[in-house]
C-alpha positions as CSV (number, residue, x, y, z in Angstrom):
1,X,22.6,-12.2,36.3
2,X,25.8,-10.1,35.4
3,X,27.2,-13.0,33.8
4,X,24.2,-13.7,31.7
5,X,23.6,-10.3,30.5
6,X,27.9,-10.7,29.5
7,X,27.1,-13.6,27.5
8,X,24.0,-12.3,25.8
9,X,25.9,-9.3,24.5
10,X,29.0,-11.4,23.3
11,X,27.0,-13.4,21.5
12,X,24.7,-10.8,19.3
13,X,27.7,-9.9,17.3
14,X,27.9,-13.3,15.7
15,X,24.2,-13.8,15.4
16,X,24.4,-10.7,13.6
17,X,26.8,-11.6,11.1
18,X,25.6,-14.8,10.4
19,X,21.9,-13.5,9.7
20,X,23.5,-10.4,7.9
21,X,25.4,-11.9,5.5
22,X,22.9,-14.1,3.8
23,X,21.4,-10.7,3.2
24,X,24.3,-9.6,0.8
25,X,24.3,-12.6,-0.9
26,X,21.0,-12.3,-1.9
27,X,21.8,-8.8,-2.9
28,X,24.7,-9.9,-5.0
29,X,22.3,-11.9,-6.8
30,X,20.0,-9.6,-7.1
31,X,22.3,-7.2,-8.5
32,X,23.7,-9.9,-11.2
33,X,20.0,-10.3,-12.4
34,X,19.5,-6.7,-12.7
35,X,22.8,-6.3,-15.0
36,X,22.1,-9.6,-17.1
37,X,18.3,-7.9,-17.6
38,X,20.3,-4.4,-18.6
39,X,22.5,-5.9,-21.0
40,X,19.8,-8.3,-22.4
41,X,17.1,-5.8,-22.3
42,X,14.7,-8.5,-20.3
43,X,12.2,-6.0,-18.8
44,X,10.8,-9.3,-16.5
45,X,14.4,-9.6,-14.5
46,X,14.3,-6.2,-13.3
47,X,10.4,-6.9,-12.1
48,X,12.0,-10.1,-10.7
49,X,14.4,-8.0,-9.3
50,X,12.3,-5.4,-7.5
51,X,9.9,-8.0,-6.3
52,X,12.9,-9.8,-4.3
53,X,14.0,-6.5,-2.8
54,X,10.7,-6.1,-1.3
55,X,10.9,-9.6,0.2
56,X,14.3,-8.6,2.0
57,X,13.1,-5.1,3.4
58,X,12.8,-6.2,6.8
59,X,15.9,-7.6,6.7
60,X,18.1,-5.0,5.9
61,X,20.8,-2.9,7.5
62,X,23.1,-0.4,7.0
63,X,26.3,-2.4,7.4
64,X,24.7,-4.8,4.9
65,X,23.8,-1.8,2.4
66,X,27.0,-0.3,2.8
67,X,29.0,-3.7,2.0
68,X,26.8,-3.8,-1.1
69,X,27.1,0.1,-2.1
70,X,31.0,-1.4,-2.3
71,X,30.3,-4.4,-4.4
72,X,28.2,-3.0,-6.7
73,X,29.3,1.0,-7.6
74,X,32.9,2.0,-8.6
75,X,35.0,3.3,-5.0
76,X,35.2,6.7,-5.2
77,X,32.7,7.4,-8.0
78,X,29.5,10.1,-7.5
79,X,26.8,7.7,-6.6
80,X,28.6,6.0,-4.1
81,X,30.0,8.6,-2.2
82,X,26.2,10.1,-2.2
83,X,24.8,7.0,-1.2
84,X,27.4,6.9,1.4
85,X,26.6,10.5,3.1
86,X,22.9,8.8,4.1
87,X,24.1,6.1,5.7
88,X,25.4,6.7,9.9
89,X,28.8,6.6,10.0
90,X,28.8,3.6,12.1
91,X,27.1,1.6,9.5
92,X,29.8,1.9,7.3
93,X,32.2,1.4,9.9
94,X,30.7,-2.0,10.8
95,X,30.5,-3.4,7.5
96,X,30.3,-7.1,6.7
97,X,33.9,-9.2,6.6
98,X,33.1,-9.7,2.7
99,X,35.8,-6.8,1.2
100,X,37.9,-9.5,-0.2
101,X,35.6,-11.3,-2.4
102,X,33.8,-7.9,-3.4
103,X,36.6,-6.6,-4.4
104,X,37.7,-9.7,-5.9
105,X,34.5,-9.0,-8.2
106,X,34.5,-5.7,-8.7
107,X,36.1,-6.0,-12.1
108,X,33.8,-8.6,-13.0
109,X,30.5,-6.2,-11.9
110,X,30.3,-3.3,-14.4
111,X,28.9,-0.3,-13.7
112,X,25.4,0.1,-15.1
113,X,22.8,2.5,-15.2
114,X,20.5,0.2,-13.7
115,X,22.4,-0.9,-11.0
116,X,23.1,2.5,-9.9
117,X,19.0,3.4,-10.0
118,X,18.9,0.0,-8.3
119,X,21.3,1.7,-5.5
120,X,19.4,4.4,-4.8
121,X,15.9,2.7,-4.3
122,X,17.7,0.4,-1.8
123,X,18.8,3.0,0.1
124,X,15.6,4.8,-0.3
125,X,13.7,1.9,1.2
126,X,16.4,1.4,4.3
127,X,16.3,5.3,5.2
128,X,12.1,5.3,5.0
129,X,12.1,2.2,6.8
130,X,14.5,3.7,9.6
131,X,11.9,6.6,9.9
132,X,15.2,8.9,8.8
133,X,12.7,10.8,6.7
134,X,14.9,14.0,6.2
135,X,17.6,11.6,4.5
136,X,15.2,9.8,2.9
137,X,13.8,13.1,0.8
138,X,17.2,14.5,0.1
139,X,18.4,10.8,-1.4
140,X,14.8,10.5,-3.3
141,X,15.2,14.4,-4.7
142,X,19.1,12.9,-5.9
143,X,17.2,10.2,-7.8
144,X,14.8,12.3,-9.3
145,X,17.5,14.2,-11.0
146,X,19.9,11.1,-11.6
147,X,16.8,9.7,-13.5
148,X,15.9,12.7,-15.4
149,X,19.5,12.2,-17.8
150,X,18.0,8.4,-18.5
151,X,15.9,6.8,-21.1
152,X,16.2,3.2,-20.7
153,X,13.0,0.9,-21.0
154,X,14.7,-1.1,-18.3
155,X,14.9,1.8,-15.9
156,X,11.1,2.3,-16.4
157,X,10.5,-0.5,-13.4
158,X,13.0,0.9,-10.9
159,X,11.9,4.5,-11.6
160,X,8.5,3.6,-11.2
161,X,9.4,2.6,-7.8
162,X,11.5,5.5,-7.0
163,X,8.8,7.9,-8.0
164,X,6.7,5.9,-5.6
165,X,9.1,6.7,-3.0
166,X,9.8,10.0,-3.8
167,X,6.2,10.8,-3.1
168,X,6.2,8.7,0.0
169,X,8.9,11.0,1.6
170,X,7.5,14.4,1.0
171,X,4.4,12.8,2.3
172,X,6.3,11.9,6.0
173,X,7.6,15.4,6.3
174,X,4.3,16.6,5.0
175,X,5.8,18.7,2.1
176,X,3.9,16.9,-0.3
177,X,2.6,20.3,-2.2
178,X,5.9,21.2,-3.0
179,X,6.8,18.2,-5.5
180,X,3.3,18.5,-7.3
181,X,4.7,20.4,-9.9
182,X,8.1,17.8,-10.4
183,X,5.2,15.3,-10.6
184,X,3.7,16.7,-13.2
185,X,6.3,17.1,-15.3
186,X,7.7,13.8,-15.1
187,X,4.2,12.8,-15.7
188,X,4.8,14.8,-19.2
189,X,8.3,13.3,-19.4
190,X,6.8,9.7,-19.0
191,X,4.5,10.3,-21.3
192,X,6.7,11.4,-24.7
193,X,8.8,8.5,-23.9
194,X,6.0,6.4,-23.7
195,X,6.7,5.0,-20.7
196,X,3.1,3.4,-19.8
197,X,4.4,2.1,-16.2
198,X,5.6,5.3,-15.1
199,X,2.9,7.1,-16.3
200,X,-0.1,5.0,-14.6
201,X,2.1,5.5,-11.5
202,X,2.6,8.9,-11.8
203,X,-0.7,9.9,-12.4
204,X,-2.0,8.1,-9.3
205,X,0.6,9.7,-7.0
206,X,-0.7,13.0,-8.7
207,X,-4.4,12.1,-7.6
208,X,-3.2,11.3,-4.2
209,X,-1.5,14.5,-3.8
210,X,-4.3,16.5,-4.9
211,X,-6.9,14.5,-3.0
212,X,-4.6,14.5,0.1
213,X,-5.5,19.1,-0.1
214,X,-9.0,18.6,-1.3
215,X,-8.9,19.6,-4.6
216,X,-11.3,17.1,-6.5
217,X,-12.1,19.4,-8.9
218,X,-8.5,19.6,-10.2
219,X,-8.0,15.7,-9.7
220,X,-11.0,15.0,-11.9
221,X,-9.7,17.4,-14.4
222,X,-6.1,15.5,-14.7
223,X,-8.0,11.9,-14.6
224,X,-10.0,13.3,-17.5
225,X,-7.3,14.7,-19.6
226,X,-4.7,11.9,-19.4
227,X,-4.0,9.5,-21.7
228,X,-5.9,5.9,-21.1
229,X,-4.2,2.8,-21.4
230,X,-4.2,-1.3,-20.4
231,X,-3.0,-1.2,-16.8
232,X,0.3,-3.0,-16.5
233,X,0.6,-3.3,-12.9
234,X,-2.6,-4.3,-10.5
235,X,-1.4,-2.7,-8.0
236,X,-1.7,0.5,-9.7
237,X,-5.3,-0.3,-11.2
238,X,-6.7,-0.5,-7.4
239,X,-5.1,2.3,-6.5
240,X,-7.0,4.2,-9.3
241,X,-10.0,2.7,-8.4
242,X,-10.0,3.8,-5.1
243,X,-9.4,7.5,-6.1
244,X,-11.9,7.6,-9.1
245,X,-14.3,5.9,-6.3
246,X,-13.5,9.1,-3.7
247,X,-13.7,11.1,-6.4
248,X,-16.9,10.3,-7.6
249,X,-18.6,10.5,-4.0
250,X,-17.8,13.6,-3.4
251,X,-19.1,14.9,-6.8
252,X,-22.4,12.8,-5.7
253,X,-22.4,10.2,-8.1
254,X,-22.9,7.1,-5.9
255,X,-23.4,4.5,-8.4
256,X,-20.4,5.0,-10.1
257,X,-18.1,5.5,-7.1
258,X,-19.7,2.1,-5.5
259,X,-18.9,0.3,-8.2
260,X,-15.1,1.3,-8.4
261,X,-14.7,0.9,-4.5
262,X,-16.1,-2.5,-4.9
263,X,-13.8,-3.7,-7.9
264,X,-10.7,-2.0,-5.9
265,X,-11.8,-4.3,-3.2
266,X,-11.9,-7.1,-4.7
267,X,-8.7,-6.8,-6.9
268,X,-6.5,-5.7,-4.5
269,X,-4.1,-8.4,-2.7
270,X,-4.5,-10.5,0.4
271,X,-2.0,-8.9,2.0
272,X,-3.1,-5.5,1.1
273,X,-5.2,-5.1,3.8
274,X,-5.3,-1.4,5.3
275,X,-5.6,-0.2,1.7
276,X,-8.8,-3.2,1.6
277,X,-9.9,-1.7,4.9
278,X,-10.1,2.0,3.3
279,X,-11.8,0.6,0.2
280,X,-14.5,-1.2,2.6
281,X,-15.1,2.1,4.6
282,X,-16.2,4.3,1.5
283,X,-18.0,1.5,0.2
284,X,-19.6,0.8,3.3
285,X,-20.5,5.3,3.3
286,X,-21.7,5.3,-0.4
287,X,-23.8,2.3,0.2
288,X,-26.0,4.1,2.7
289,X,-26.2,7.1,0.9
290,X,-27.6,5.3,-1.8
291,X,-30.3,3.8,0.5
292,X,-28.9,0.3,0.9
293,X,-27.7,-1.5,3.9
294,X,-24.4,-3.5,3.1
295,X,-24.3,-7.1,4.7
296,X,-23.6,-8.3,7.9
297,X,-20.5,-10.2,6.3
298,X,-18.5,-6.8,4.8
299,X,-18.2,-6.2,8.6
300,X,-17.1,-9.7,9.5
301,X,-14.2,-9.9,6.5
302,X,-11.2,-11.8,8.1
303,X,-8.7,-8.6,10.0
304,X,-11.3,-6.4,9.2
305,X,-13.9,-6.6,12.5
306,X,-12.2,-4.0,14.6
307,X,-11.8,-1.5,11.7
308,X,-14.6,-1.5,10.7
309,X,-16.6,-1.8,14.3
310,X,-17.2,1.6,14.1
311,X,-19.3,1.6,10.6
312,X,-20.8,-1.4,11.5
313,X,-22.8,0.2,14.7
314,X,-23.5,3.6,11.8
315,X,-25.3,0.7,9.6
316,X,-27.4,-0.4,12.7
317,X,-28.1,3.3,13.8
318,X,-29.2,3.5,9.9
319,X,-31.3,0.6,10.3
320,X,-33.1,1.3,12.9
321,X,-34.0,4.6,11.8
322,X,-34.8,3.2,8.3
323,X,-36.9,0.7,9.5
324,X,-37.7,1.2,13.3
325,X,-39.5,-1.6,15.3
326,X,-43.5,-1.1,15.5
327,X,-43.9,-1.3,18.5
328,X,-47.7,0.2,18.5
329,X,-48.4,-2.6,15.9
330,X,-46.8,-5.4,17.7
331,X,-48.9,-4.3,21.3
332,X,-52.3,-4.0,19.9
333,X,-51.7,-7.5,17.6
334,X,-50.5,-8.8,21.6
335,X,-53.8,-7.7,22.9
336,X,-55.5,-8.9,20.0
337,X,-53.9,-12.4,20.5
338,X,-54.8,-12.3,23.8
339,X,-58.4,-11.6,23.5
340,X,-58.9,-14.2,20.9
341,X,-57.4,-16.3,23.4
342,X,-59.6,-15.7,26.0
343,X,-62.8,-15.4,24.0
344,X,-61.5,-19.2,22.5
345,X,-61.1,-20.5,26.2
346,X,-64.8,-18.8,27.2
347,X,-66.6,-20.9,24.0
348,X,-64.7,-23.6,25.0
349,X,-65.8,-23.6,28.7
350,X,-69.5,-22.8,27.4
351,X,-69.2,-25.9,25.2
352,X,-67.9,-28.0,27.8
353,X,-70.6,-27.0,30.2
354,X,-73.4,-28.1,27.4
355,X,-71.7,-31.0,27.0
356,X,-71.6,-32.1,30.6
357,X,-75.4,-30.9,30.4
358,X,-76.0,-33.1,27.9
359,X,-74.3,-35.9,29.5
């Protein structure tokens, strides 16, 4: 047993490595693509960009992120020795066996704004995702005000993800007042630079916030006021949906707020499925209030049964008090039956007998 527990723990170090170091490549790559979307001003690399990120989140680790803070930012500049400070020490003690050919291409890899903004969301995601949400806020408050000195259209993307994140941290530590009023002025910010991305984004982190303390009245006031656009990202569209829906039900306007529940429902992805499961729960509330009983297969949506178990058994109760059984109705129409049946046997006894008679 001793010996196979030895084995077991001399062999995770390798395993390690070779599953780690895949990682960095794709994060070289990723970081190549960002800087030829900088210099060429491609908006669609940097989306290509974040969108491959997102694929590798469960695969990263802080020896992995510190290799890469090495590749891809100047040794000894600012950002990396700020990035550097969030990561455990013993991440960047174990980092990968790559320093020769990163530093090999270190000249090649210029330092951009992009890639820096690209640095700290990376980060950003690995702290969140380690549930290090103290680090996390204090790294996100850094971007915030690394972001603040830049107007690139190609930073629009990554900020839009930062702010995202920003928000996401204050939420964990549940400090999310105090940012409401750095939201709203990078809202204003986003806005004179026309930045349409950041500004849809914004505005639906601002709803959040205020819906999260119950203050309709002042989310229906910003929704009102801000500028309207096309929607660039879906994403961000179902997420307004959801909160005009909320916000309509409390202010009692049922029809309205069913119909943007329902559309957030139905545009939001596959794999968005708690944020499909909350859309299905106030749809499922407004639907009663307006008098209607949803169907049998809202409840019976593919990872939705146990979720919504609970809302299922309120549509019954509503049902049956709706439209009880008649129970009065159905035992007198029994006793009627069954008189007609007997008086229906009697004539046809009597007519039998007459016939015999007859006979």
């Amino acid at each position: 047993m001793n010996q196979d527990v030895e084995m077991k723990e001399q062999q995770t170090p390798s395993n390690s490595t070779s599953s780690t170091v895949p990682v960095l490549h794709h994060l070289k790559e990723i970081a190549s693509l960002i800087e030829t979307g900088a210099y060429g001003r491609e908006v669609r690399r940097i989306s290509k960009a974040v969108r491959l990120t997102i694929a590798l989140r469960r695969k990263l680790k802080g020896s992995v992120i510190s290799s890469f803070l090495g590749f891809a930012l100047a040794p000894g500049s600012e950002a990396n020795q700020r990035l550097s400070s969030y990561l455990s020490k013993d991440d960047q003690n174990d980092m990968e066996v790559d320093t020769a050919s990163s530093g090999a291409t270190q000249a090649t890899v210029k330092h951009s704004p992009e890639l820096e903004i690209y640095c700290y969301l990376l980060v950003l995601i690995f702290l969140i995702d380690q549930k290090k949400y103290n680090e996390a806020k204090a790294c996100s408050s850094a971007s915030i005000v690394r972001l603040k000195n830049l107007n690139r259209r190609t930073v629009d993307v990554l900020a839009s993800r930062l702010y995202f994140f920003y928000s996401l941290s204050y939420e964990l530590t549940g400090e999310l007042s105090e940012i409401r009023g750095n939201l709203l002025a990078l809202h204003r910010v986003a806005t004179l630079r026309h930045d349409e991305l950041g500004q849809e984004t914004l505005l639906n982190l601002l709803l959040r916030n205020y819906l999260h303390h119950n203050l309709y009245d002042q989310a229906e006031k910003l929704r009102s006021k801000a500028p309207r656009f096309e929607a660039h990202s879906n994403q961000q569209f179902c997420r307004y949906l959801f909160y005009l829906g909320k916000i309509r039900t409390i202010q009692l306007e049922y029809t309205d707020a069913k119909e943007s529940l329902l559309q957030a429902a139905r545009k939001a992805p596959v794999a968005a499925l708690g944020f499909r499961v909350q859309c299905n729960k106030w749809a499922v509330i407004v639907r009663l209030l307006l008098g209607e009983i949803p169907e049998r297969t809202v409840f019976m949506q593919k990872g939705m049964e146990k979720a919504l178990r609970p809302y299922f058994e309120l549509t019954n109760a509503v049902r049956a008090l709706r439209f009880p059984p008649n129970s009065h109705k159905e035992k007198e129409s029994a006793e009627k039956r069954r008189e007609r049946q007997q008086q229906e046997q009697e004539l046809a006894k009597h007519i039998a007998e007459e016939d015999d008679d007859d006979f």
